[in-house]
C-alpha positions as CSV (number, residue, x, y, z in Angstrom):
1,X,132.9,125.7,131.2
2,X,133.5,127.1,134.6
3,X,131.9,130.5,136.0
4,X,132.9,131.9,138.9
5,X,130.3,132.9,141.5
6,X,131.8,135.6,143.1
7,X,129.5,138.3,145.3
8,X,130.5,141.9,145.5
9,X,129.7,143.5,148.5
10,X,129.0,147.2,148.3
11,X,129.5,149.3,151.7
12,X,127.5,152.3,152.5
13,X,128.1,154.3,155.5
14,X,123.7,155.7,155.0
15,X,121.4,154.8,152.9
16,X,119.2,157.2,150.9
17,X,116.3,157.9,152.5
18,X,113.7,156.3,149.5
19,X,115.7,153.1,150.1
20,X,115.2,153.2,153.8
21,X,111.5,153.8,153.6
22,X,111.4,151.3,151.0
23,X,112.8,148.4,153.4
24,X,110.5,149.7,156.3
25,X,107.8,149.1,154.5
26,X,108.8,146.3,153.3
27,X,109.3,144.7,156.9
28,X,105.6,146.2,157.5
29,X,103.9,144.1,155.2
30,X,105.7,141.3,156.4
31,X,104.7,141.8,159.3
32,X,101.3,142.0,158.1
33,X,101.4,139.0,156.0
34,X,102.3,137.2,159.2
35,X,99.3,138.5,161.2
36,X,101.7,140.5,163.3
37,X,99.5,144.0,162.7
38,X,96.5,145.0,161.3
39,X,95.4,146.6,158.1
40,X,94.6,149.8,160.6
41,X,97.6,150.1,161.3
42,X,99.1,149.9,157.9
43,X,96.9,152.5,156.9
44,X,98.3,154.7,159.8
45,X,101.5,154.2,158.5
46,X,100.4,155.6,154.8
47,X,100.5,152.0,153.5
48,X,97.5,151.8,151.5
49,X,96.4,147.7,150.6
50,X,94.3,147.5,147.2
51,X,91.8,145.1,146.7
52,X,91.6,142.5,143.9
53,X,89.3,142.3,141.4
């Protein structure tokens, strides 16, 4: 049996803005998790790190 992989790509002239702030932060914690920027800064930025238990 065959399937066929076939991506759609979907083109949007702007993005809503939840999305956009949801990709910048996600390049922040990269960023973090790379040891690029601090947790300070994060914080600054209304990113907010939880500990573990």
């Amino acid at each position: 049996m065959k399937k066929n992989h076939s991506t759609i790509k979907i083109q949007v002239r702007e993005l809503p803005p939840i999305v956009k702030k949801m990709l910048e932060n996600k390049k922040l914690m990269q960023a973090y998790s790379r040891g690029e920027i601090t947790k300070e800064e994060l914080n600054q930025r209304g990113i907010h790190l939880v500990n573990p238990l």
